[in-house]
C-alpha positions as a Markdown table, in Angstrom:
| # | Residue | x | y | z |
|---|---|---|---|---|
| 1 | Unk | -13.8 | -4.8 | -12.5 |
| 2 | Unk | -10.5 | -3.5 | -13.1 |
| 3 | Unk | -9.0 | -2.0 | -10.1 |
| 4 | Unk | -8.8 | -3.2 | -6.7 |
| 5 | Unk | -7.5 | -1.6 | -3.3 |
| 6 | Unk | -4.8 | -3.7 | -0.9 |
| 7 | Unk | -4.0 | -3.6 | 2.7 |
| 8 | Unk | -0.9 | -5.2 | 4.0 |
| 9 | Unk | 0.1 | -5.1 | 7.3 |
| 10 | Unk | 0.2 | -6.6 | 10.7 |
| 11 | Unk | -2.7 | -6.2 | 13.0 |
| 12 | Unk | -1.0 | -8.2 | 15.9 |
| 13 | Unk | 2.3 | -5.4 | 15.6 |
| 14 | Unk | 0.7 | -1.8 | 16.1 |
| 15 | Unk | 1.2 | 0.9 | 13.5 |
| 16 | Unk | 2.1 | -1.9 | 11.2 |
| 17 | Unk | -1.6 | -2.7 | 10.8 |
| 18 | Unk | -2.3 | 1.2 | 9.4 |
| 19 | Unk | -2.6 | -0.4 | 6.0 |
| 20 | Unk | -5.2 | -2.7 | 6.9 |
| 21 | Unk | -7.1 | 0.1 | 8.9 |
| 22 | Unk | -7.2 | 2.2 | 6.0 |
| 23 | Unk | -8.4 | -0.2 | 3.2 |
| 24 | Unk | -11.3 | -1.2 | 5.7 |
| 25 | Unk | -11.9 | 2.7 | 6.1 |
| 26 | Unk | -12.0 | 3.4 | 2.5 |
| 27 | Unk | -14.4 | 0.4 | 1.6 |
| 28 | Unk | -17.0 | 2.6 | 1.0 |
| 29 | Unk | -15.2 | 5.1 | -1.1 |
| 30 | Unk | -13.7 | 1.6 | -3.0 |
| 31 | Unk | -17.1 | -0.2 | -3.7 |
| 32 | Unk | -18.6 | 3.3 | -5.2 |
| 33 | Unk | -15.9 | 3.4 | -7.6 |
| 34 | Unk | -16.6 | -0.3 | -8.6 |
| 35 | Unk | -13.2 | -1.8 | -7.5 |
| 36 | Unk | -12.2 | -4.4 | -5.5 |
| 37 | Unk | -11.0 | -4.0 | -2.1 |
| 38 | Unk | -8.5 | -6.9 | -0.2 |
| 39 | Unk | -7.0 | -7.0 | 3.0 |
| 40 | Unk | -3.7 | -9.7 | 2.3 |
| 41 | Unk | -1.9 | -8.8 | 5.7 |
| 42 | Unk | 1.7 | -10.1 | 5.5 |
| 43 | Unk | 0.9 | -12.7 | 2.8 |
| 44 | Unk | 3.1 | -10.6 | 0.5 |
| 45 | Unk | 4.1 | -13.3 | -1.8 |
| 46 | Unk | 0.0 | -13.5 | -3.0 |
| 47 | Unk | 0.7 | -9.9 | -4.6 |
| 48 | Unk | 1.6 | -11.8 | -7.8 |
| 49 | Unk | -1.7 | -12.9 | -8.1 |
| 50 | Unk | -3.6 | -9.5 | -8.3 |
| 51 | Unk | -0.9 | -8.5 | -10.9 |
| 52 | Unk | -2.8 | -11.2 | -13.0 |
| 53 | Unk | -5.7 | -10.2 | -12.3 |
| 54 | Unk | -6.0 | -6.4 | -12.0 |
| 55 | Unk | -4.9 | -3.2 | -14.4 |
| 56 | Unk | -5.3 | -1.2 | -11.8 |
| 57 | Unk | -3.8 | -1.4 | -8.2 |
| 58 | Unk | -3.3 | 0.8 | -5.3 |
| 59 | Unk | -1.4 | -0.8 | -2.7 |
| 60 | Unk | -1.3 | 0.3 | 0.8 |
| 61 | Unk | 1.2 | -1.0 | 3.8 |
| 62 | Unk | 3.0 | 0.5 | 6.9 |
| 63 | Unk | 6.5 | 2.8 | 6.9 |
| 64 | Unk | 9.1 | 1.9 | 9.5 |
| 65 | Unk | 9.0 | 5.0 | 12.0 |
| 66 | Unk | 11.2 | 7.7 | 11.6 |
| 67 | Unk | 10.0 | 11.2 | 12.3 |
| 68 | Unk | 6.3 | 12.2 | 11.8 |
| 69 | Unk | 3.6 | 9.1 | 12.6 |
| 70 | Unk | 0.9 | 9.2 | 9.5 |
| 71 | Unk | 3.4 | 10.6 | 6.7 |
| 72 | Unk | 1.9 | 9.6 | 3.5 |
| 73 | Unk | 4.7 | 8.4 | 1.1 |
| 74 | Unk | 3.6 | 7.5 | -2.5 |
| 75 | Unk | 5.3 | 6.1 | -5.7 |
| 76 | Unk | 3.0 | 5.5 | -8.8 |
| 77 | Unk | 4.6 | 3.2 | -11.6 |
| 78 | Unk | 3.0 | 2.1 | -15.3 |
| 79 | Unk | 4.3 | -0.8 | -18.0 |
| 80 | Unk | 6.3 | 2.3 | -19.6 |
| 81 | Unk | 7.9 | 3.9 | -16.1 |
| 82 | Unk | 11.4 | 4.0 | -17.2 |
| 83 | Unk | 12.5 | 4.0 | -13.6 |
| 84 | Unk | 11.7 | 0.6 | -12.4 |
| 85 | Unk | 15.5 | -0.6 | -11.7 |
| 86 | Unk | 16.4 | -3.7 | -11.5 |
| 87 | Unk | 17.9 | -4.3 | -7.5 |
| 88 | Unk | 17.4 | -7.4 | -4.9 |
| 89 | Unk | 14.9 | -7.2 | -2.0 |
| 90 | Unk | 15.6 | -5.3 | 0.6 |
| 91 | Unk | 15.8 | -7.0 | 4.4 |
| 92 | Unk | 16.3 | -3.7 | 6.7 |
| 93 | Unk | 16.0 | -0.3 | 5.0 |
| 94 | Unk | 12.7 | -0.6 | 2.7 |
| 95 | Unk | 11.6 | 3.0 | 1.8 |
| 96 | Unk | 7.8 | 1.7 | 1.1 |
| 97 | Unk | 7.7 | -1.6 | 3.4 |
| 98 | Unk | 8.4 | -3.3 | 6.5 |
| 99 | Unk | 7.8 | -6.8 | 5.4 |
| 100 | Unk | 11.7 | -8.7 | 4.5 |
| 101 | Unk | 10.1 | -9.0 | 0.7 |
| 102 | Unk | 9.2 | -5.8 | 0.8 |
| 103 | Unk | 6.3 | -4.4 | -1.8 |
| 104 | Unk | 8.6 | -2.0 | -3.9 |
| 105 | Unk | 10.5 | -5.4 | -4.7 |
| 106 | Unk | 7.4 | -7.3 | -5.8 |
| 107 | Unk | 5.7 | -4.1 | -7.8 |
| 108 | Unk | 9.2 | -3.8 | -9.7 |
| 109 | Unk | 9.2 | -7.5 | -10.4 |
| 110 | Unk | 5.5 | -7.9 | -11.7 |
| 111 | Unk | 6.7 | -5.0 | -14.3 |
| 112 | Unk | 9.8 | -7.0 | -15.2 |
| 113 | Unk | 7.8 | -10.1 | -15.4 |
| 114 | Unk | 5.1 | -8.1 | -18.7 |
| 115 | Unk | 2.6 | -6.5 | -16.0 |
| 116 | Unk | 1.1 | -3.3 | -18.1 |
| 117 | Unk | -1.0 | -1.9 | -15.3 |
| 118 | Unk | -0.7 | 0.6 | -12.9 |
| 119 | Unk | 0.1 | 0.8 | -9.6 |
| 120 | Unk | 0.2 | 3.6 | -6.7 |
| 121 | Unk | 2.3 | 2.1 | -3.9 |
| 122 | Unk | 1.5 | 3.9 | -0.6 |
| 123 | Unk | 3.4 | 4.5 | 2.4 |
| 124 | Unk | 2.1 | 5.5 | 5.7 |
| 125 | Unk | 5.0 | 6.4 | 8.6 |
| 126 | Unk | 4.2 | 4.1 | 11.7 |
| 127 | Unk | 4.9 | 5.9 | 14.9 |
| 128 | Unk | 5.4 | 2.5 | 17.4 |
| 129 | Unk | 5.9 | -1.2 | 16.1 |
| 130 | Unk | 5.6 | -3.1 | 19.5 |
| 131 | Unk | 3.3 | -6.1 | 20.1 |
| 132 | Unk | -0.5 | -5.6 | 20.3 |
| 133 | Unk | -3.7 | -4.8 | 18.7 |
| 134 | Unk | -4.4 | -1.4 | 17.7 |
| 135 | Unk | -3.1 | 1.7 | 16.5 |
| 136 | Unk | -0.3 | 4.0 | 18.5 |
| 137 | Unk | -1.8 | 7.2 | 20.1 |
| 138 | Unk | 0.4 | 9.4 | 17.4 |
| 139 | Unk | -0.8 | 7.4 | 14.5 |
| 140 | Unk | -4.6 | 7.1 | 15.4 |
| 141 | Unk | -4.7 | 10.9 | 16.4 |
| 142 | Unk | -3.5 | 11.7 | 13.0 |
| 143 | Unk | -5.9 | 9.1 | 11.1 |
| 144 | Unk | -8.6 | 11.2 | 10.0 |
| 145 | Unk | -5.9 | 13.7 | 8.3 |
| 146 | Unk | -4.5 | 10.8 | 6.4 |
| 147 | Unk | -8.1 | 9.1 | 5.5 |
| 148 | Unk | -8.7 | 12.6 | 4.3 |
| 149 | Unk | -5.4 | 12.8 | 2.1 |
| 150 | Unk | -5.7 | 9.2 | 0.5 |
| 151 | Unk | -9.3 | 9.0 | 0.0 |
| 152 | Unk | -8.5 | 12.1 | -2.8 |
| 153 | Unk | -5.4 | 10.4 | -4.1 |
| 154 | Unk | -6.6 | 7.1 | -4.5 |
| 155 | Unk | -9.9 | 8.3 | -6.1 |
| 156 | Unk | -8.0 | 10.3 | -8.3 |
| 157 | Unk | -6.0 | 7.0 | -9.1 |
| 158 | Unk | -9.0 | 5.1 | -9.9 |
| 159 | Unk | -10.8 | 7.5 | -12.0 |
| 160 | Unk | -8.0 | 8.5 | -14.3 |
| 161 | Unk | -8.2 | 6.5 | -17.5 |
| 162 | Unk | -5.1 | 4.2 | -18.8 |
């Protein structure tokens, strides 16, 4: 097994927990394409681990809200991706993260460190960040649209050879 499927997030902060939500949605869409499927929460630091371990990596967290609740933002990145500047974590503005390390940082730095995989980094706007379990109204109304979107992308991802 060469690929696996990640879901940051966290569940006791709203919208924040989309990434989780939508890696335990896609488990069956994950297991038929034989990768692995993990649900890290805000344990970003462990990332550096399934950089070890995996060639193939689609990463999936929470955007800070802005505009339109469920908007899909996605960067994919590979050991030649000529793009992967050099810049320090980011505490306030991530574009892909709400965590204070956020995941752009750590995909950027597994590349600098030799990692030759790939990676699909995904982005989902949250529409409300205040304390509690579950998704906002806006977000969860607009779930099955995103499911929809990502379950394409990400088995595009998975499928398409090195």
């Amino acid at each position: 097994m060469e690929a696996c499927v990640i879901g940051a997030g966290n569940r006791w902060r709203e919208d924040d927990a989309v990434g989780l939500v939508v890696a335990e949605k896609l488990t069956a869409l994950v297991s038929r394409e034989n990768a692995a499927l993990f649900w890290i929460g805000e344990r970003i630091f462990e990332l550096q681990l399934y950089f070890e371990r995996y060639q193939k990596i689609a990463l999936i967290d929470a955007l800070p809200p802005e505009t339109e609740p469920g908007k899909i933002k996605i960067r994919q990145f590979n050991g030649s991706d000529t793009g992967l500047e050099r810049r320090l974590p980011q505490r306030t503005h991530n574009a892909y993260s709400l965590h204070d390390l956020d995941l752009l940082w750590q995909v950027q730095s597994a590349f600098w460190n030799g990692y030759q995989g790939e990676v699909m980094l995904i982005g989902i706007e949250a529409g409300a960040l205040g304390y509690g379990e579950g998704l906002s109204p806006q977000l969860t109304m607009v779930l099955p649209m995103v499911l929809f979107k990502l379950e394409q992308m990400i088995l595009g991802f998975l499928r398409a050879g090195f």
